[in-house]
Biopython code that builds the backbone (N, CA, C, O; Angstrom):
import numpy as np
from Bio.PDB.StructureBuilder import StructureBuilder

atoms = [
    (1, "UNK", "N", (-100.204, 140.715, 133.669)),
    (1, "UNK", "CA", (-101.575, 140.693, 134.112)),
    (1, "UNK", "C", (-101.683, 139.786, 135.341)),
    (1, "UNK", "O", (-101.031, 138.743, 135.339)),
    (2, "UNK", "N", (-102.485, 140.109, 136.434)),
    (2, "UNK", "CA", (-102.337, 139.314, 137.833)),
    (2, "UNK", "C", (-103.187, 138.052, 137.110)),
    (2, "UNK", "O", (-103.707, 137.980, 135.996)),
    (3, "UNK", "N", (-103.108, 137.149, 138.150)),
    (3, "UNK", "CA", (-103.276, 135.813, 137.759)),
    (3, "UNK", "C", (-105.238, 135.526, 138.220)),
    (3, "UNK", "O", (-105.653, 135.957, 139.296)),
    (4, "UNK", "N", (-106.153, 134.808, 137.277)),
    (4, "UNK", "CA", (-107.364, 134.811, 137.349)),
    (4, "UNK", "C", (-107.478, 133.267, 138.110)),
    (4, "UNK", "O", (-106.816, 132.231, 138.056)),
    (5, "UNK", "N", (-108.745, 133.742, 138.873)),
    (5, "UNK", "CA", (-108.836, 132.110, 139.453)),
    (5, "UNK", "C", (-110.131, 131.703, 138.572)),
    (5, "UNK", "O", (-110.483, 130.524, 138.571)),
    (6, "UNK", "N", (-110.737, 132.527, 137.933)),
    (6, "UNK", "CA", (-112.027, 131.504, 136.851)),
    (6, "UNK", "C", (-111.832, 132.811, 135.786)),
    (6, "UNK", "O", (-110.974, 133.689, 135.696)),
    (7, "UNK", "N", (-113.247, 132.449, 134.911)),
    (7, "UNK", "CA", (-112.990, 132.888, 133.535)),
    (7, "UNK", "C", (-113.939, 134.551, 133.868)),
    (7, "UNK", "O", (-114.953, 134.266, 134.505)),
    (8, "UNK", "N", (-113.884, 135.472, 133.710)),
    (8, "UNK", "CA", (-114.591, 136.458, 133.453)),
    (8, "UNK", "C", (-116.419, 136.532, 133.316)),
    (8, "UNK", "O", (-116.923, 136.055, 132.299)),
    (9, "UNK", "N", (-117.163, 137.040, 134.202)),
    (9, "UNK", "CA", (-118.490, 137.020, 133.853)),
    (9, "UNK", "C", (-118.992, 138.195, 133.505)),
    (9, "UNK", "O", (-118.303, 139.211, 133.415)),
    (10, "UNK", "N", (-120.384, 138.140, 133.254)),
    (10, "UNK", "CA", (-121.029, 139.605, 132.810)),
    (10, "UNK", "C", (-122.140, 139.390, 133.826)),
    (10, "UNK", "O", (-122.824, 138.377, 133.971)),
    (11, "UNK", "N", (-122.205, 140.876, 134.707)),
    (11, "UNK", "CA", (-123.485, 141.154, 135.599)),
    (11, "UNK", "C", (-123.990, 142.095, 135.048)),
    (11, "UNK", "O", (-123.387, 142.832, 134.268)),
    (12, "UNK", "N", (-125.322, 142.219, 135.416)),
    (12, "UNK", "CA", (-126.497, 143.095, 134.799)),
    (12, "UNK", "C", (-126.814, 144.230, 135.740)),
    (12, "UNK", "O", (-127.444, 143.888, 136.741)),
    (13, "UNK", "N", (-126.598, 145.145, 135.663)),
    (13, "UNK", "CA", (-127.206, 146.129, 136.475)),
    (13, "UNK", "C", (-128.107, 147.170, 136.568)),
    (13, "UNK", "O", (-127.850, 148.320, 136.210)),
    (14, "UNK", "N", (-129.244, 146.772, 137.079)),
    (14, "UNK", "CA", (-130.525, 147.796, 136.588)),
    (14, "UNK", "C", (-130.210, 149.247, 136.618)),
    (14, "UNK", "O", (-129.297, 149.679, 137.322)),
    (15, "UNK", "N", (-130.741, 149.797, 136.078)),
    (15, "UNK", "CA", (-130.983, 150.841, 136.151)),
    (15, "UNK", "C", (-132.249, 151.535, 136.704)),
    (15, "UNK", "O", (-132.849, 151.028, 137.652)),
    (16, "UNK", "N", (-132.686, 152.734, 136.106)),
    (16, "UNK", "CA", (-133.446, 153.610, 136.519)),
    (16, "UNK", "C", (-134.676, 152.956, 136.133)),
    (16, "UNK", "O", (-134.405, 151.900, 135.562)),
    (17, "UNK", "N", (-135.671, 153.120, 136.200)),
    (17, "UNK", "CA", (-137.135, 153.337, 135.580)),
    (17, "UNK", "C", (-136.764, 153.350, 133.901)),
    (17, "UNK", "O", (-135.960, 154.193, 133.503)),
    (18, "UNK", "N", (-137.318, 152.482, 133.033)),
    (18, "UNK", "CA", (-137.431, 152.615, 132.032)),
    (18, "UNK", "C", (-136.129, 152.563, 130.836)),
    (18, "UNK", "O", (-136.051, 152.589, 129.608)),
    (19, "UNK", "N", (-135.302, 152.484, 131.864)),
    (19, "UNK", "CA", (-133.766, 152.243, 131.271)),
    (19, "UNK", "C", (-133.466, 150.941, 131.041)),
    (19, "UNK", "O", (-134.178, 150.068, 131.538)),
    (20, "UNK", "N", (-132.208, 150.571, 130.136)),
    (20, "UNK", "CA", (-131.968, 149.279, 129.770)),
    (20, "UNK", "C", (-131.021, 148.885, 131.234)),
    (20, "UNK", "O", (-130.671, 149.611, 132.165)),
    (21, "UNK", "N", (-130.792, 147.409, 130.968)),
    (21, "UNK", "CA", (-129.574, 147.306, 132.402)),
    (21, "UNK", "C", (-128.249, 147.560, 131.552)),
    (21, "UNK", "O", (-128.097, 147.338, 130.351)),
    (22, "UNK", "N", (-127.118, 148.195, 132.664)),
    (22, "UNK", "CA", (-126.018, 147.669, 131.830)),
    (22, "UNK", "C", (-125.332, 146.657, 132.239)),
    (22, "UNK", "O", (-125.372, 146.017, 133.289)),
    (23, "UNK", "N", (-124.711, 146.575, 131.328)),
    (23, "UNK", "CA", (-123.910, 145.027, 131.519)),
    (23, "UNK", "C", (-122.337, 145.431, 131.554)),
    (23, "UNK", "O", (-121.618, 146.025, 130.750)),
    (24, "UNK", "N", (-122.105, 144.831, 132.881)),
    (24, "UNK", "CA", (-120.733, 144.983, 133.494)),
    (24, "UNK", "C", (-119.850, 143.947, 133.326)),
    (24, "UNK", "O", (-120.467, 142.895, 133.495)),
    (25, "UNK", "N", (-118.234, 143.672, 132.971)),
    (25, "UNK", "CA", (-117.974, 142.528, 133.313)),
    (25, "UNK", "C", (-117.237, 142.296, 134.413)),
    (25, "UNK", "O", (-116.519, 143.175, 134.889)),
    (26, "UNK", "N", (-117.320, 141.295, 134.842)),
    (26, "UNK", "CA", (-116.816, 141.180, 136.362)),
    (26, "UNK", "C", (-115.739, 140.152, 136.147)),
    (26, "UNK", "O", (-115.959, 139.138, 135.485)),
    (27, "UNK", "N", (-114.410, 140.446, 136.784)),
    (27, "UNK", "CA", (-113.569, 140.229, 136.728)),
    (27, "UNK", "C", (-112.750, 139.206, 138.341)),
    (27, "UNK", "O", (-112.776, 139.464, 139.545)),
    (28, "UNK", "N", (-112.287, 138.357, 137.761)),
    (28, "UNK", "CA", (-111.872, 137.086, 138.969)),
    (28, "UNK", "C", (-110.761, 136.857, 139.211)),
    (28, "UNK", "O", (-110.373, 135.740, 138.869)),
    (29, "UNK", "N", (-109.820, 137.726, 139.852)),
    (29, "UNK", "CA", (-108.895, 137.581, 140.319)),
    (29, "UNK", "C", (-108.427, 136.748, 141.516)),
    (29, "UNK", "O", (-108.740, 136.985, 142.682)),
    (30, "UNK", "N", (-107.558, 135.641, 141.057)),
    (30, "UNK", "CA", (-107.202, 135.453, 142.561)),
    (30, "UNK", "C", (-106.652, 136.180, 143.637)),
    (30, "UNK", "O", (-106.796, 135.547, 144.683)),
    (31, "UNK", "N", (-106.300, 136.845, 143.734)),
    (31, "UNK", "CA", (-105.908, 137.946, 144.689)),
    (31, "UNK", "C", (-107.155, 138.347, 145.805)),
    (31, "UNK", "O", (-107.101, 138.331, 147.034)),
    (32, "UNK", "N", (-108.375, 138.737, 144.840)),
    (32, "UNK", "CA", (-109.380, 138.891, 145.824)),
    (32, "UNK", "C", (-110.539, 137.985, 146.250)),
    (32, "UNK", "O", (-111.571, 138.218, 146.878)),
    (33, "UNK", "N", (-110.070, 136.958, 145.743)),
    (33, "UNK", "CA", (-110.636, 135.532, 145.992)),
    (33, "UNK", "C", (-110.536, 135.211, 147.994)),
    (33, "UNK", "O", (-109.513, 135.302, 148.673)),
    (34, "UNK", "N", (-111.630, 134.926, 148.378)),
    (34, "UNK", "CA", (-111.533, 134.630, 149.807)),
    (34, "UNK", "C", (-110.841, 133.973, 150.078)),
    (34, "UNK", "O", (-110.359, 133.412, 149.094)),
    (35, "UNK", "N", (-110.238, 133.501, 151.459)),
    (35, "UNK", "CA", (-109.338, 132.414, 151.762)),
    (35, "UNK", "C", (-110.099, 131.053, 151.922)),
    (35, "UNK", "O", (-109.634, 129.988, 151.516)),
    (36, "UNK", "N", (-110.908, 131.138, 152.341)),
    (36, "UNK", "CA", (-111.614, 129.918, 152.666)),
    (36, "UNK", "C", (-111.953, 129.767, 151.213)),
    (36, "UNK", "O", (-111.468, 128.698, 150.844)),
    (37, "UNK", "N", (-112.414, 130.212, 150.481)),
    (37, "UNK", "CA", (-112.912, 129.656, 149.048)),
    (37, "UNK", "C", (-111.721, 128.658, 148.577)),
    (37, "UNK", "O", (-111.946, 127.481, 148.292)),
    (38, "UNK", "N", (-109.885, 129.497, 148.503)),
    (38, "UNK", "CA", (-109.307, 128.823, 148.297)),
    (38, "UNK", "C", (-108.917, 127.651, 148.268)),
    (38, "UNK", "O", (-108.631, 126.853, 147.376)),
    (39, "UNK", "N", (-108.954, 127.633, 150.019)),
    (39, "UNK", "CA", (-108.778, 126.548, 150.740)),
    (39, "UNK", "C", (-109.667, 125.455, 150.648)),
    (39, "UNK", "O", (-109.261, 124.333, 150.953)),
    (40, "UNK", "N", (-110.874, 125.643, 150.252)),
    (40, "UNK", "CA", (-112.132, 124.519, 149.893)),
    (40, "UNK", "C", (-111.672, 124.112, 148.684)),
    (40, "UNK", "O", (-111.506, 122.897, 148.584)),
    (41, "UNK", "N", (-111.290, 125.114, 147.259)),
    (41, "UNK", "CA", (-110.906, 124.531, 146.011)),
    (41, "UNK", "C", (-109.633, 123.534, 146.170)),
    (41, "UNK", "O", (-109.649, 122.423, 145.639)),
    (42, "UNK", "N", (-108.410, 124.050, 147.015)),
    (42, "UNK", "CA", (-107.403, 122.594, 146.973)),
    (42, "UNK", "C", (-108.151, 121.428, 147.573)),
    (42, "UNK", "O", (-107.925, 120.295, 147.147)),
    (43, "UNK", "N", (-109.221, 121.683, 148.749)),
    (43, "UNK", "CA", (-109.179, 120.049, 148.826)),
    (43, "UNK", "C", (-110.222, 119.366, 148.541)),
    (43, "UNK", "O", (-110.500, 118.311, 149.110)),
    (44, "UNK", "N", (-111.243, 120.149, 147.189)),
    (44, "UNK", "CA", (-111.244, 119.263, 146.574)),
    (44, "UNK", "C", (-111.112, 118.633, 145.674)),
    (44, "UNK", "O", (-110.217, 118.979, 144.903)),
    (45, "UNK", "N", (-112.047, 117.233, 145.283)),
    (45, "UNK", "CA", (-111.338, 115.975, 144.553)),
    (45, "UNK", "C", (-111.419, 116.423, 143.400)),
    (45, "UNK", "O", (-110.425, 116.008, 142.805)),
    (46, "UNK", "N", (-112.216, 117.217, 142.536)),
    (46, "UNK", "CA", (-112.536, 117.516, 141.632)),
    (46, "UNK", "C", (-111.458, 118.702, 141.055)),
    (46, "UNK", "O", (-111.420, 118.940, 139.847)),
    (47, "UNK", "N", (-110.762, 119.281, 141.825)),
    (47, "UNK", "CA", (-109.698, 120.393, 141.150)),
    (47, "UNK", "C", (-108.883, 120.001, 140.249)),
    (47, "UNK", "O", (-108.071, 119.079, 140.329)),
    (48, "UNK", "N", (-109.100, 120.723, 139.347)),
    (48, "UNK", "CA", (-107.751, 121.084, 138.259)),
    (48, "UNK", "C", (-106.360, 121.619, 138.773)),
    (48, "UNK", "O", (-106.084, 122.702, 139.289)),
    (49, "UNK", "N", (-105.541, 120.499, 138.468)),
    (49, "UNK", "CA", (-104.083, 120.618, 139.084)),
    (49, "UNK", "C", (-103.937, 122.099, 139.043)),
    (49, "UNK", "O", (-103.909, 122.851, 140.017)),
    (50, "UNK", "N", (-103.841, 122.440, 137.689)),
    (50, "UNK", "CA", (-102.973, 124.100, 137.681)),
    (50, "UNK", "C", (-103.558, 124.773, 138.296)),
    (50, "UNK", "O", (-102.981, 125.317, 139.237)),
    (51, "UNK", "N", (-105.027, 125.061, 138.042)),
    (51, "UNK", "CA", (-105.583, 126.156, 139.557)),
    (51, "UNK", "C", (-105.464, 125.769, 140.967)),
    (51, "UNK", "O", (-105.530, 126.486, 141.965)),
    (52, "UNK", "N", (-105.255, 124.365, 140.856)),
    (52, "UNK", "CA", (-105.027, 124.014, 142.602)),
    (52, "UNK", "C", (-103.266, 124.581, 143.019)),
    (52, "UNK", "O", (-102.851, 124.991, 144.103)),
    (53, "UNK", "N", (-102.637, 124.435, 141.923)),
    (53, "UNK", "CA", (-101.107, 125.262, 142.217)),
    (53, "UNK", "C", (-101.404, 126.304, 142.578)),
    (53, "UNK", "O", (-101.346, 126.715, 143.737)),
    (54, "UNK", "N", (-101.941, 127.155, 141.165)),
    (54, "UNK", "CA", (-101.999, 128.546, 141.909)),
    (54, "UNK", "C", (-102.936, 128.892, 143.182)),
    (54, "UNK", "O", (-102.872, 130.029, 143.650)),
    (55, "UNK", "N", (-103.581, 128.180, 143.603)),
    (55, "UNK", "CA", (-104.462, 128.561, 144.623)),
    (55, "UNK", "C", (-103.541, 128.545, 145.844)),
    (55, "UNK", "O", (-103.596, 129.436, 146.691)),
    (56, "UNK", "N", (-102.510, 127.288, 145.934)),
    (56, "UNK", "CA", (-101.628, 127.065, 147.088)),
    (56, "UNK", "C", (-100.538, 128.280, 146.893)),
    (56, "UNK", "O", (-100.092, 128.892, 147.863)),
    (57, "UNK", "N", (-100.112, 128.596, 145.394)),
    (57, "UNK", "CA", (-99.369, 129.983, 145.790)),
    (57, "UNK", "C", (-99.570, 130.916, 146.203)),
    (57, "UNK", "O", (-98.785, 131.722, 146.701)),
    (58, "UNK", "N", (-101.201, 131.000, 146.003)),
    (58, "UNK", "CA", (-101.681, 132.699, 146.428)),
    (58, "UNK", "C", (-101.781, 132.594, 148.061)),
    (58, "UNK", "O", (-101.703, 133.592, 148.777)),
    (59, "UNK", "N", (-101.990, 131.057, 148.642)),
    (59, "UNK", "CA", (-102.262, 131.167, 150.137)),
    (59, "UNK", "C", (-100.872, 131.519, 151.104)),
    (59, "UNK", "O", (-100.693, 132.223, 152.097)),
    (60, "UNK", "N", (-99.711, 130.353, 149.987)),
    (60, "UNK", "CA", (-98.784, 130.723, 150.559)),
    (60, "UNK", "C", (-98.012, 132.411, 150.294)),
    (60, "UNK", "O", (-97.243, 132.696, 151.211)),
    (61, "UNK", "N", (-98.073, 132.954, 149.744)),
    (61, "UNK", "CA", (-97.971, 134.465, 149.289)),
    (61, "UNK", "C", (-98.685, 135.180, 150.140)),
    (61, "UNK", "O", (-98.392, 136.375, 150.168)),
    (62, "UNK", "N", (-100.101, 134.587, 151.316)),
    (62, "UNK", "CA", (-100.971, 135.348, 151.763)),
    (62, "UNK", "C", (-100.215, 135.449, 153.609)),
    (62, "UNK", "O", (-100.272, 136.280, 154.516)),
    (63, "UNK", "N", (-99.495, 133.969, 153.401)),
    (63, "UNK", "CA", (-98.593, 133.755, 154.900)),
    (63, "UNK", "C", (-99.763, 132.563, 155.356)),
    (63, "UNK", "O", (-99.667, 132.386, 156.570)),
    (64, "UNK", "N", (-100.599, 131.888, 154.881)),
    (64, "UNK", "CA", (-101.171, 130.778, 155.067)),
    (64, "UNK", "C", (-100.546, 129.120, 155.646)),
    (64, "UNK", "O", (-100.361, 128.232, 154.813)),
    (65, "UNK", "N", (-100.335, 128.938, 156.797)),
    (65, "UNK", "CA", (-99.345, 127.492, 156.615)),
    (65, "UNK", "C", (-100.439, 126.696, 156.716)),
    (65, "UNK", "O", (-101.255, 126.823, 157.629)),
    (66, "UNK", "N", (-100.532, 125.830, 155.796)),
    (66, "UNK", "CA", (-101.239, 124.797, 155.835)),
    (66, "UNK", "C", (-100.811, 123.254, 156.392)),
    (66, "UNK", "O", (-99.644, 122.882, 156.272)),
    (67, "UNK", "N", (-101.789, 122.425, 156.981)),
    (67, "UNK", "CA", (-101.089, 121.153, 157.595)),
    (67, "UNK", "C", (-101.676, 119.864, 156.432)),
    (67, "UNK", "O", (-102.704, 120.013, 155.771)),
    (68, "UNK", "N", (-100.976, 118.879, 156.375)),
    (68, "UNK", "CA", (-101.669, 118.246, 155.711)),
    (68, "UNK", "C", (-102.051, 116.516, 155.892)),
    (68, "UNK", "O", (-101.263, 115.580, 155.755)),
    (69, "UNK", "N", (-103.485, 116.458, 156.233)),
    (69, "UNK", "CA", (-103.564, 115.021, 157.107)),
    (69, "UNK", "C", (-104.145, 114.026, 155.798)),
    (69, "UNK", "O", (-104.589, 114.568, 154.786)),
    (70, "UNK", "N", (-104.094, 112.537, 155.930)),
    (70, "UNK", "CA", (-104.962, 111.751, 155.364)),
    (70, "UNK", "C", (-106.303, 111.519, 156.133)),
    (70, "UNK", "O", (-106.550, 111.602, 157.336)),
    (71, "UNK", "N", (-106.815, 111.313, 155.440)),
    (71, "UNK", "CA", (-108.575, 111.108, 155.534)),
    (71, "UNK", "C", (-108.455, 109.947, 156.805)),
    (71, "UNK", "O", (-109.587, 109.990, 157.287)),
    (72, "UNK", "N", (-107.756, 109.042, 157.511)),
    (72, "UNK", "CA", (-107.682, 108.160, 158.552)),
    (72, "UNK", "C", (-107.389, 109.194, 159.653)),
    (72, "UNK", "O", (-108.151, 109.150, 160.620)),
    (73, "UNK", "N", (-106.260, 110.262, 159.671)),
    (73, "UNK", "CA", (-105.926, 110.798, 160.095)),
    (73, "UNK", "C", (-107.031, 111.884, 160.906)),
    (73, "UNK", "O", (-107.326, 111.973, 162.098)),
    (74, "UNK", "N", (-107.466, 112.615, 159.761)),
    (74, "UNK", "CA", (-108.193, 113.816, 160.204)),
    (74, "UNK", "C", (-109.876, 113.154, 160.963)),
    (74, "UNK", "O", (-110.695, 113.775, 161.641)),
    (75, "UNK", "N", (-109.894, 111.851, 160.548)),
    (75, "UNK", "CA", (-111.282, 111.424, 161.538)),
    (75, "UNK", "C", (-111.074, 110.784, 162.532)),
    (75, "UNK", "O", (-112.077, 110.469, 163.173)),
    (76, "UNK", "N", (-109.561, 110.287, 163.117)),
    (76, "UNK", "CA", (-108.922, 110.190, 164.080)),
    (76, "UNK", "C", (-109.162, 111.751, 165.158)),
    (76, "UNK", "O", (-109.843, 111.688, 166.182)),
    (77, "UNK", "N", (-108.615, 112.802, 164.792)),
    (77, "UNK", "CA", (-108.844, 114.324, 165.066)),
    (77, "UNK", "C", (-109.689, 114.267, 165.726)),
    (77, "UNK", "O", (-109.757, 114.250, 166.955)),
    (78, "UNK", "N", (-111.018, 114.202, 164.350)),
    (78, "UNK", "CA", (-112.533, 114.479, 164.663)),
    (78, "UNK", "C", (-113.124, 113.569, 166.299)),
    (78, "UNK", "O", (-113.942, 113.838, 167.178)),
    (79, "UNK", "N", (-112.442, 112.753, 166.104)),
    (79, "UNK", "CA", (-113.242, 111.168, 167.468)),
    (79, "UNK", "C", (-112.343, 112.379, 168.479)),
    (79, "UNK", "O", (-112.994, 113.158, 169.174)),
    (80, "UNK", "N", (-110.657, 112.435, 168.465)),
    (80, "UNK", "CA", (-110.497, 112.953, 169.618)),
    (80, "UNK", "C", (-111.233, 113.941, 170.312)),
    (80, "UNK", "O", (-111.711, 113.848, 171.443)),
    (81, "UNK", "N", (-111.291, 115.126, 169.338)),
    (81, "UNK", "CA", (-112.159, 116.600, 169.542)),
    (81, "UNK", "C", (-113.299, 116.283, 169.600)),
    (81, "UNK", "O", (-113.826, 117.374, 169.383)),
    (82, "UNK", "N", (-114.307, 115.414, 169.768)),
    (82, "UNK", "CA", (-115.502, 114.944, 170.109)),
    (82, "UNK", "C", (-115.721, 114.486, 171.474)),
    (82, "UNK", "O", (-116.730, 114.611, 172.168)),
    (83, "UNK", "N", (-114.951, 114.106, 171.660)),
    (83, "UNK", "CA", (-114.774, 112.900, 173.116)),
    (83, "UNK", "C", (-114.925, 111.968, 172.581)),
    (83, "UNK", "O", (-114.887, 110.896, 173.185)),
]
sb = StructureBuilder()
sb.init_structure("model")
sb.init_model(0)
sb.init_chain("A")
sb.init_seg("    ")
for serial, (resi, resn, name, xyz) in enumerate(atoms, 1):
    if name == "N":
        sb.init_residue(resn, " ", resi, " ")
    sb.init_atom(name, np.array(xyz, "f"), 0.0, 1.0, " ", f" {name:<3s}", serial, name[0])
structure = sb.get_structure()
């Protein structure tokens, strides 16, 4: 079974006039998980190690190279790219 990045939900979908909704479940694959979503879940503080693994496998599997700065670092960046 491909690998899930959250747990399974149920959406409602109206129907016609006078009809009940049905209820669909919607399914969360990482695979079709955005990149940027990914990329927001590794950095942040709050991630769960194992989904933050798999999140870095699916990017790297996607051909994603990621760089990786410390927080001194990347607002160093920010002042340069500012003027």
């Amino acid at each position: 079974m491909p690998t899930k990045f959250k747990k399974d939900g149920i959406e409602f979908i109206r129907g016609e006039r006078g009809t009940k909704p049905k209820q669909v479940v919607k399914k969360y694959f990482i695979k079709n998980t955005p990149k940027a979503e990914l990329i927001q879940y590794v950095n942040d503080q709050k991630s769960q190690p194992k989904r933050r693994v798999k999140c870095l496998n699916e990017l790297t599997r996607r051909g994603v190279k990621l760089d990786w700065f410390t927080e001194g670092e990347m607002k160093a960046k920010m002042e340069l790219a500012n003027g």
